[in-house]
C-alpha positions in Angstrom: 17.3 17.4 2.4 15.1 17.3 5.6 13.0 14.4 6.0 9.8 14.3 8.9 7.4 11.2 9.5 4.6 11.6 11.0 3.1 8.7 13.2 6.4 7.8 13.7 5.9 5.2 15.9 2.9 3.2 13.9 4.0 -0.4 11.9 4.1 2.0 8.9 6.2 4.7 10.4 8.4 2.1 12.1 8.5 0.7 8.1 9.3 4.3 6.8 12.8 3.9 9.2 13.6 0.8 7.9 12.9 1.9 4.3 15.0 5.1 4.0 17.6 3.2 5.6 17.4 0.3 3.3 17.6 2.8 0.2 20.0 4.9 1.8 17.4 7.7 0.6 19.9 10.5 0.5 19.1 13.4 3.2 20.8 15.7 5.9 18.2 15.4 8.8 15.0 13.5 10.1 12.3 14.8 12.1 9.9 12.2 13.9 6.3 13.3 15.3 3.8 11.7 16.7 0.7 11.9 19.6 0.8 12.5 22.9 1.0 8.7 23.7 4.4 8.7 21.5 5.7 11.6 22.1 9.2 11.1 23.9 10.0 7.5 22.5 13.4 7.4 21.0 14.2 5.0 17.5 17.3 5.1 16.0 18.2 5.8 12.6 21.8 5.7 11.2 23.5 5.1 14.5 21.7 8.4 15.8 18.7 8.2 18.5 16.0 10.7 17.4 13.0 11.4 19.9 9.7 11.5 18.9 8.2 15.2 19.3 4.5 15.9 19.8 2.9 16.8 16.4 1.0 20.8 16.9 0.2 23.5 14.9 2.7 25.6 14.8 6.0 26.1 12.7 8.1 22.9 12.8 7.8 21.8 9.4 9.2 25.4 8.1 12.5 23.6 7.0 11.2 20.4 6.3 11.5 19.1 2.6 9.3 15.8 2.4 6.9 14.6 5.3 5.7 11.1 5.2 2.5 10.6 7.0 0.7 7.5 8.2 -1.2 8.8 11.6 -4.3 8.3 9.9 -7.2 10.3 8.0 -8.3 12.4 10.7 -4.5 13.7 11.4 -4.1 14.1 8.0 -6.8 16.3 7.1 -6.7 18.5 10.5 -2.3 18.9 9.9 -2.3 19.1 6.4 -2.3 22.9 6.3 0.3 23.1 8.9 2.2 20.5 7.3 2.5 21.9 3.9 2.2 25.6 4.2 5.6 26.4 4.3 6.3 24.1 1.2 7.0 20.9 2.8 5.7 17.7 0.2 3.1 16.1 2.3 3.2 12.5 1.0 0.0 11.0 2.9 -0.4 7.6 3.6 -4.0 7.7 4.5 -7.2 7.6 2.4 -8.0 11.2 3.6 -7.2 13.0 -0.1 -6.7 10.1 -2.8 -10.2 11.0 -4.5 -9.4 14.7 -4.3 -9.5 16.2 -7.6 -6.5 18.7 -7.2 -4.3 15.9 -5.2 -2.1 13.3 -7.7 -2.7 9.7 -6.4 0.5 8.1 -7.3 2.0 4.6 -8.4 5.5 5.3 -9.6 5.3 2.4 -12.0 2.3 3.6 -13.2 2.1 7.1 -12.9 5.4 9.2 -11.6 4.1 12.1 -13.5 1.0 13.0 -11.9 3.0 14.0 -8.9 4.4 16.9 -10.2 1.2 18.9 -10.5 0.4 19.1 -7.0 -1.4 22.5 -6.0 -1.9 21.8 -2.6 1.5 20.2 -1.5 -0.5 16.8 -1.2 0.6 13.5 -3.1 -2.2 10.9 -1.6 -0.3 7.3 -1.5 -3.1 5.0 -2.7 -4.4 1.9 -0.8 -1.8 -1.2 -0.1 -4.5 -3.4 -2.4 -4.6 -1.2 -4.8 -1.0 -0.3 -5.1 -0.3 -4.2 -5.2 -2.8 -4.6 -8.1 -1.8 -2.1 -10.6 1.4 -2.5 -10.4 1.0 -5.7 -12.0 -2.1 -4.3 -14.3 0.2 -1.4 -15.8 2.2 -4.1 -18.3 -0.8 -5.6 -19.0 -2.5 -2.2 -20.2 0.9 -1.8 -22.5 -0.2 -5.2 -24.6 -3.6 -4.4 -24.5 -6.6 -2.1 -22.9 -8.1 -3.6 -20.1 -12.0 -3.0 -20.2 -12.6 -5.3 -16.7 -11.4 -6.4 -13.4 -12.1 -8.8 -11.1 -10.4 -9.0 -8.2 -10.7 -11.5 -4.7 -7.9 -10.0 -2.4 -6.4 -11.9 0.8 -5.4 -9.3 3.5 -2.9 -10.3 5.8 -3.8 -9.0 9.7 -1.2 -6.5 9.4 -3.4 -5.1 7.2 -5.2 -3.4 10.2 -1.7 -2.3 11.9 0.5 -3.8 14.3 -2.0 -4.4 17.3 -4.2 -6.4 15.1 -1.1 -8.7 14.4 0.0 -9.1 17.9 -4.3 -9.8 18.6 -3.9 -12.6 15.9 -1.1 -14.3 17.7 -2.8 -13.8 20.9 -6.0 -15.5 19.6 -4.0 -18.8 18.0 -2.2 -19.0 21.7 -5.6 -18.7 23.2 -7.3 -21.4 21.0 -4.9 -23.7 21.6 -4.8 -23.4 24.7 -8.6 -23.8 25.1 -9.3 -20.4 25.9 -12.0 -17.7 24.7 -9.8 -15.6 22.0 -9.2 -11.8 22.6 -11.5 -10.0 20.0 -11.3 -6.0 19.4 -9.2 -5.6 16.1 -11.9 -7.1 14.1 -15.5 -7.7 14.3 -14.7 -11.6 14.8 -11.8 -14.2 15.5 -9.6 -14.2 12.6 -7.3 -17.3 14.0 -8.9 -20.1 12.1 -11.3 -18.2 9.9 -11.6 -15.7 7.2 -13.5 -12.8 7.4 -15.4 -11.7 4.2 -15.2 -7.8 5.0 -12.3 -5.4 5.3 -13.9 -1.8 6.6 -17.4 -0.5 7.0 -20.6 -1.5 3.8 -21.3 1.3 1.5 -24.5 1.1 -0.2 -24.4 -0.6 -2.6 -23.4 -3.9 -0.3 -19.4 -3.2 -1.3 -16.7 -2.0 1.3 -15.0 1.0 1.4 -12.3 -1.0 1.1 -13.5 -2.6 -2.1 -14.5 0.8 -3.3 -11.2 1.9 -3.1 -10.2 -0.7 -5.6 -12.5 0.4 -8.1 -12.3 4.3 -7.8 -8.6 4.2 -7.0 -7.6 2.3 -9.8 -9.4 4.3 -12.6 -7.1 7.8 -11.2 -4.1 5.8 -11.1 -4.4 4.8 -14.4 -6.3 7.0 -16.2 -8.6 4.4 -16.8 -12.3 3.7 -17.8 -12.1 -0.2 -16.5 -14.0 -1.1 -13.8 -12.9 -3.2 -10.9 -14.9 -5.6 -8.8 -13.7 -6.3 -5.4 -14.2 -8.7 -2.9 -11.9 -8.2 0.0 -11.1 -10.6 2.8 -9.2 -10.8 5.7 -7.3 -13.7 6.3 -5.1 -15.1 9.2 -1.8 -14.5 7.9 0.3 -12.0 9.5 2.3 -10.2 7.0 1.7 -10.1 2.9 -1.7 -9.3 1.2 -2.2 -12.0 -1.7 -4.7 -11.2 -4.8 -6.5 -13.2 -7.5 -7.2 -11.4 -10.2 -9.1 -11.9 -13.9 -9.3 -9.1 -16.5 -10.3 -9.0 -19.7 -8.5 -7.0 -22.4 -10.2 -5.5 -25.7 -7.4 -7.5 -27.8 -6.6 -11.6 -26.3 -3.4 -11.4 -24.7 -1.4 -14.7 -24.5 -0.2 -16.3 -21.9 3.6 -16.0 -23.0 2.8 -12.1 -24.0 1.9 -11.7 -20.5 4.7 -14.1 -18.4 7.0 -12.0 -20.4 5.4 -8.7 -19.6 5.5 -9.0 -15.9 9.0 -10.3 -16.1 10.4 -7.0 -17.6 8.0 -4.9 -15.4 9.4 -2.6 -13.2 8.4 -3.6 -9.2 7.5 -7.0 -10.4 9.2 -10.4 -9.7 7.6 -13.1 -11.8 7.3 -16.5 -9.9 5.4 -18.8 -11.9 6.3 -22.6 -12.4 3.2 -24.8 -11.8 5.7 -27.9 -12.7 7.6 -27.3 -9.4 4.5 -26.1 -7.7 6.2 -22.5 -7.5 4.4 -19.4 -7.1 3.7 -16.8 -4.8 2.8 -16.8 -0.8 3.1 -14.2 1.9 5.5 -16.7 3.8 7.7 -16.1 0.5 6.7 -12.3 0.4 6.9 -10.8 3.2 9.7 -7.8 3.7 10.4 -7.7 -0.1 10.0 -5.1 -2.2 8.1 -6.3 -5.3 5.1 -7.7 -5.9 5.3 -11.4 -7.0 3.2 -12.4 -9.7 2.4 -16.2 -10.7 -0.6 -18.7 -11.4 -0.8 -17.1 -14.7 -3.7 -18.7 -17.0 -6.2 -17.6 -19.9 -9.6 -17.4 -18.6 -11.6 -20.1 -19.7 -14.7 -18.0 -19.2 -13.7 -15.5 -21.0 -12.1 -15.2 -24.4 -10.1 -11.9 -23.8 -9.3 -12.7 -20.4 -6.9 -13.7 -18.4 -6.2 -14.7 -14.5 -3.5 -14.4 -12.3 -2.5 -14.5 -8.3 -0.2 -11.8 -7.0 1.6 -11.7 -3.3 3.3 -8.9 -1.7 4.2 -7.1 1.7 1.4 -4.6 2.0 3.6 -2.9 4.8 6.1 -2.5 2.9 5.2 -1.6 -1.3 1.8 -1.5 0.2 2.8 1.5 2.3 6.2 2.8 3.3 7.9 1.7 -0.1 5.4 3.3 -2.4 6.0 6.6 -0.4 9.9 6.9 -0.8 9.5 5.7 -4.4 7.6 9.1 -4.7 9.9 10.9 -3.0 13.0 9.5 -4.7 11.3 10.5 -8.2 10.8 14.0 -7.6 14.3 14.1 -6.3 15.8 12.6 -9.2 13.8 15.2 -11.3 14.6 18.3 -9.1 11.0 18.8 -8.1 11.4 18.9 -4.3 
């Protein structure tokens, strides 16, 4: 098994190292590309430096089994062909194919299956709020349909990659020292402040971001609910947290749904208002499942429920999500 990442030396391809490692993913060699400006760095991997080589279009992914990408969408749609012609997986982190028709969009917990049928060597790994949510939506659909979705989501500054965390701690230094803050990340000073919008307005007044919430989760889950989304960032530095209400055709309880996340798969239930207990990115950040707590029936709604969810968006988010794919087509002989 030959394993590449592309954009290599990103917080999400520095996250794909620490991942494989952690899982002890099981392959012979690695392969790490990346632009001009990181071409030639070295990371180590196993006790073994590997150098970063300057992604092209030519023939190095001829031997290459999987390739994890996360250089984003513009890479990804101008290398796919390269990437993949041989018969290398691309497994893309990047928002480039998700809608795509002919390319699966894949939650293992949700849906492993879907990446099986992939006529253009493409699985699309879906957005880090997204992947987050359903995750903990997929038991719920098992007690009952779930016809609606609201969702508030606060998105940690790695959210934007690892520049945009580094900026946040530059900007609380700054402040504090009664300086003007460093602004380029985002389109104002996070330190101190929320900001009510997470990538460019669409028409209809919505993100893309929050778009992606409502589109992505009706492929992921097969689905005719609809999601509204209100994404923020905050200024935390590691951990997206969500709250979330849905409403089900049939009432669900709350001890049919404490009990459903608890035996989900890539969910850690955390939920003890007595003891104040429940989910935070302080709590959350570098594990690998998403915490779920807070849970409550709606009181505006008879079939509804609420509930807050925490989890590393760098890590299930992203990089985790990724491998998960990759370990389940291993494990079914489909690489």
């Amino acid at each position: 098994m030959k394993v590449a990442i592309v954009g290599a030396s990103g917080a999400v391809g520095q996250e794909f190292l620490r991942v494989l490692d952690e899982r002890k993913f099981p392959m012979d060699d690695l392969v790490l590309f990346g632009s001009e400006r990181s071409a030639g760095r070295k990371y180590q991997f196993r006790g073994k430096d590997y150098e970063v080589k300057l992604l092209q279009h030519n023939d190095d992914f001829k031997d290459i089994d999987i390739a994890f990408v996360s250089a984003g969408g513009g890479t990804s749609k101008d290398f796919a062909e390269t990437i993949t012609k041989h018969g290398c997986v691309m497994i893309d982190n990047s928002s480039a194919f998700r809608m795509d028709a002919d390319v699966p969009l894949v939650v293992p917990e949700c849906n492993a299956e879907d990446a099986l049928n992939r006529p253009r060597g493409i699985i699309a790994n879906p957005n880090c709020t997204t992947i987050m949510m359903v995750v903990c939506l997929q038991p719920i659909e098992q007690l009952s349909h779930i016809r609606r979705i609201h969702v508030a989501s606060y998105q940690a500054a790695s959210g934007a990659g690892a520049q945009a965390m580094k900026e946040l701690e530059t900007q609380y230094r700054q402040v504090l020292a009664g300086e003007k803050p460093t602004v380029e990340k985002f389109k104002y000073q996070l330190a101190y402040n929320v900001i009510p919008q997470i990538d460019v307005f669409t028409d209809n007044g919505y993100t893309k971001e929050e778009m992606k919430m409502f589109n992505e989760t009706r492929k992921i889950m097969h689905t005719d609910a609809s999601c509204s989304a209100m994404c923020v960032r905050v200024p935390s530095l590691r951990s997206h947290s969500e709250a979330v209400w849905i409403e089900t055709a049939e009432p669900v309880s709350v001890e049919a749904a404490r009990e459903a996340f608890a035996n989900a798969k890539g969910v850690t239930l955390m939920d003890d208002p007595a003891s104040a207990t429940y989910p935070m990115p302080l709590f959350t950040a570098g594990k690998d499942d998403v915490y779920v707590g807070r849970i409550r029936k709606d009181l505006a709604d008879d079939n509804g429920l609420t509930f807050w969810l925490c989890g590393d968006q760098i890590k299930k988010g992203a990089a985790l999500n990724a491998v998960q794919i990759a370990e389940y087509l291993i494990s079914v002989g489909n690489v």
